[in-house]
N, C-alpha and C positions, 0 to 999 in steps of 0.2 A: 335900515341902518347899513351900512356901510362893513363890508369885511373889517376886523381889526386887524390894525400893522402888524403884532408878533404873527398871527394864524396866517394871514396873508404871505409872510415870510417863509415859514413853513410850509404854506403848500410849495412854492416858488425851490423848495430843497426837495422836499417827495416828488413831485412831479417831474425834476430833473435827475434822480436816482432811483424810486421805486417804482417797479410794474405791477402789477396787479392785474385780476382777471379782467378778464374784455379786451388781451392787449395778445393774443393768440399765446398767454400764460399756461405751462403745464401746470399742476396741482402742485408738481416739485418744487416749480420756481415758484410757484404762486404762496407756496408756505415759507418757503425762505425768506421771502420780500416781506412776508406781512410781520413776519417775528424781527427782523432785520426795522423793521421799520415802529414797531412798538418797543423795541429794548431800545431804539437809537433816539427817541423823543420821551421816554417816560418821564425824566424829571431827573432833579435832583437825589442821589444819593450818598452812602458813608464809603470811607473805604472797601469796604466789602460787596456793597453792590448793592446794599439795602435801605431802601429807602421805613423810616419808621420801625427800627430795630427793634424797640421794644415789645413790637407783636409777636409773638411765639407761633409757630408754623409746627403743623404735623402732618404728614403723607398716611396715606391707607387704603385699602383696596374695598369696595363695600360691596358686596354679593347681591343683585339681582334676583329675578326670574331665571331671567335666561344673558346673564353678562355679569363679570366682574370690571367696577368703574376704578381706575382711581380720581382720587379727589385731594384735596390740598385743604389744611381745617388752620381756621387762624384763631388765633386767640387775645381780646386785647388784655394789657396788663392792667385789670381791675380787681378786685377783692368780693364782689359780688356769687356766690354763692351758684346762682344759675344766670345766666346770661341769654337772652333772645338769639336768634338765630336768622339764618339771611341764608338763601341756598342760591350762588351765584353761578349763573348761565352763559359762559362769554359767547364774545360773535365773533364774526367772520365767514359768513355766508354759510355755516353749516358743516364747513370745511377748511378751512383754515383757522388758525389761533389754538392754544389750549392754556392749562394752568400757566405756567412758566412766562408768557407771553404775557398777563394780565395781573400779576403778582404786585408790580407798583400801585396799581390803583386799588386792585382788592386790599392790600396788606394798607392802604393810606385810609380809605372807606372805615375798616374794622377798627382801626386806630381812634379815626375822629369819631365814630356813633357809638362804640362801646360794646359791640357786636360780637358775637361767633362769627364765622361767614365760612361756608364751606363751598369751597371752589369745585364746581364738575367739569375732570376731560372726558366729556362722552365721546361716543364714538364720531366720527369726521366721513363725512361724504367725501368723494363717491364711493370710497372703498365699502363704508358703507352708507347705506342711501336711505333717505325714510323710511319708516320708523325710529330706524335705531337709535340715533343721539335722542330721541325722545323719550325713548324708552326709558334709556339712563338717567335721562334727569330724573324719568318720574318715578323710577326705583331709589333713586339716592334721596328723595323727597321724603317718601314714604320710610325709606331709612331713619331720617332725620326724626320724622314724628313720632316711631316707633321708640326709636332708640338715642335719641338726641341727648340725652341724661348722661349719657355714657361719655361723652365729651364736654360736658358741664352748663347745656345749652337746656332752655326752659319749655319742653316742646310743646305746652298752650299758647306761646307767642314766636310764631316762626313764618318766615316772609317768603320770597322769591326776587331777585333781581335777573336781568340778563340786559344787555346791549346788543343792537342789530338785530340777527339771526338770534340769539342769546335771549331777547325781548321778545322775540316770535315764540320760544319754548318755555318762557315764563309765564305767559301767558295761559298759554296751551294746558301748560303740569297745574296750574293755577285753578281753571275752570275743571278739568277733570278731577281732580282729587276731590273739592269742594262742590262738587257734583255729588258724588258719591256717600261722601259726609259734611254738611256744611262747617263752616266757617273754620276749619284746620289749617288752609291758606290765610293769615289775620291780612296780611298785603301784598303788594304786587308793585317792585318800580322796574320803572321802562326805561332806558338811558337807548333813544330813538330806535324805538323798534320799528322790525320789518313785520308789518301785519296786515300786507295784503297781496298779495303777488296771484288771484285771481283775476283781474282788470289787464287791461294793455295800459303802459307809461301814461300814454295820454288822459287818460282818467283822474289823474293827477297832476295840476298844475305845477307842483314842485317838482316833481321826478322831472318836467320836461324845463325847468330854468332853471336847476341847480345841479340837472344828472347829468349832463355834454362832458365831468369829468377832470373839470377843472377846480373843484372841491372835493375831491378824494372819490368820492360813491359816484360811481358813473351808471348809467342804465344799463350798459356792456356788462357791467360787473355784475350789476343783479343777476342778468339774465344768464352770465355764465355762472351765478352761486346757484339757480336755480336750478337749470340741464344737472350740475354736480348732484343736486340734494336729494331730487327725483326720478323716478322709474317713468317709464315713457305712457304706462296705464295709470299711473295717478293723481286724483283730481286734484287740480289746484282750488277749488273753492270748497272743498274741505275745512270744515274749521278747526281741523288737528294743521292743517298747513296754511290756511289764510284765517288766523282769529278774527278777521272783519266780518267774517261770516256768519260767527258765532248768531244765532237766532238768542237764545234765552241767555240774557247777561247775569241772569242773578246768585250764580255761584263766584260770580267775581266779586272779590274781597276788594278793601279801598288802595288804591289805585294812584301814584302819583308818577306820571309823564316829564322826563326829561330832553329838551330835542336844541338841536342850531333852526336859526334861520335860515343858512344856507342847505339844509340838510336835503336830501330829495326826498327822505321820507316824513320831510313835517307835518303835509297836508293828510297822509292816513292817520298819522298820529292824533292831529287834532281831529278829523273827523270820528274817530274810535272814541277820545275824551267827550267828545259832545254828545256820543252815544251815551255813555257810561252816564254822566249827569242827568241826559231825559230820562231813562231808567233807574233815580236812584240811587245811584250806586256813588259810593264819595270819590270824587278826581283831581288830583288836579294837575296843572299843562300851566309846564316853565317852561318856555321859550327863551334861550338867551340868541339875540337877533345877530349879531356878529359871528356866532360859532359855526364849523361845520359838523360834518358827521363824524363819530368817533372822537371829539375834541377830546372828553374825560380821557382819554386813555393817554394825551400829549402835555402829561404834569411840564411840562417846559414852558407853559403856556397859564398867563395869569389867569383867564379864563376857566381853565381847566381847574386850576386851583381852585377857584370860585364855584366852579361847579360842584367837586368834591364835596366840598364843606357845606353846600347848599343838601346833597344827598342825602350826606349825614346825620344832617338837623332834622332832616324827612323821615329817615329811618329809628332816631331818638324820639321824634315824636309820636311816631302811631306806636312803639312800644310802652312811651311813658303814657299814656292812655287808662 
């Protein structure tokens, strides 16, 4: 299928205003562009700058091991008693993006599924470099399961989302928690995750027809989120840092895969999905053929809208279970 006209339009505006790594971007400008470029497509809002007002929003600092996170806790306006929960992961290579940058989509998500959703800014590469944002997720997690009551959220039924690098650490906090003790993760969505950065590009068919850059995600980009995220001694085939690697899938909870057709990382996406089915494990992989990467986050775009509301319905499901 064929790019759609509006996304097609949109790339034709980013591509002629935003840079992005791979384009000999500092971190500086590289964080300016990306926020510059997610506040300037998110969508529709009110006067005030908010899209889906009726969500109630609270900031807070939530204590670690060894790090204090803040996080951004939304609330939708329901009357239900205890509410499910959703611990959202953003992306941007590990390095770029944080709360504030992804607030239209998280505050529209919480809105349509009827959710808690507690937003993590972990820490940002290179300042700091792996582990750390991982860390945070998986304290703030363990927060949530611990203490999730404390916010009116039901913590027998609590998820994980992330997008990009975001879906690499959902993953990740996914399998290790539910490791540990099963099924405390109930799911896991992916809105195109990065989950394999052990192979070279060509290992992957998409990464080499859709990553030249002309679709937002370029292989440039990866490979500069990459140098950013890690130390020059550690392994990429790690399955704290490449989940394709993961050997034993069976602390992964059910699992629903959101990705474009254009995206470079469809082809690990779905290869990861058809792991997950031969082992059992529930999946499932939407493909919308016309989108690129990052679409959900460009509410300006029918698509995007479409996408949401498909999320949604994902995440109202495996809760009303």
């Amino acid at each position: 299928m064929k790019i759609d006209q509006q996304t097609a339009s949109l790339l034709n505006q980013i591509n002629r205003h935003v840079a992005g790594p791979g384009e000999d971007a500092t971190i500086t400008a590289a964080r300016l562009g990306a926020a510059a470029l997610f506040s300037g497509f998110s969508g529709e809002t009110n006067q005030a700058g908010e899209i889906y007002p009726e969500c109630q929003i609270e900031d807070r600092i939530i204590d670690g091991e060894d790090c204090h996170v803040p996080v951004r806790i939304y609330h939708p306006a329901i009357e239900d008693k205890t509410i499910p929960i959703v611990l959202f992961f953003h992306g941007g290579g590990w390095s770029l993006g944080d709360v504030a940058s992804y607030d239209n989509l998280v505050r529209s998500l919480c809105c349509l599924s009827g959710t808690i959703y507690i937003s993590v800014d972990y820490r940002l590469a290179p300042e700091h470099k792996y582990p750390a944002g991982l860390r945070d997720c998986v304290a703030v997690s363990r927060w949530a399961l611990a203490c999730g009551a404390t916010v009116g959220g039901d913590v027998s039924r609590v998820a994980v989302m992330g997008d990009s690098a975001g879906g690499n650490l959902a993953i990740v906090v996914a399998h290790q928690i539910n490791s540990q003790k099963k099924h405390q993760i109930k799911g896991q969505f992916l809105l195109y995750p990065v989950i394999d950065i052990s192979h070279a590009h060509e290992f992957y068919r998409s990464r080499m027809t859709s990553g030249n850059g002309e679709y937002l995600l370029s292989r440039d980009g990866i490979d500069a989120a990459i140098e950013w995220y890690l130390s020059p001694g550690d392994d990429r085939s790690d399955p704290a840092i490449s989940p394709a690697m993961q050997e034993d899938l069976s602390p992964t909870p059910p699992t629903v895969i959101v990705i474009g057709g254009y995206d470079p990382l469809l082809d690990e996406a779905r290869q990861y999905h058809n792991r997950l089915t031969s082992s059992g494990i529930a999946s499932i992989f939407k493909c919308y053929d016309s989108a690129i990467h990052a679409f959900l986050s460009f509410g300006v775009l029918d698509i995007s809208r479409t996408g949401r509301r498909y999320v949604a319905q994902q995440v109202h499901r495996l809760f009303s279970k």
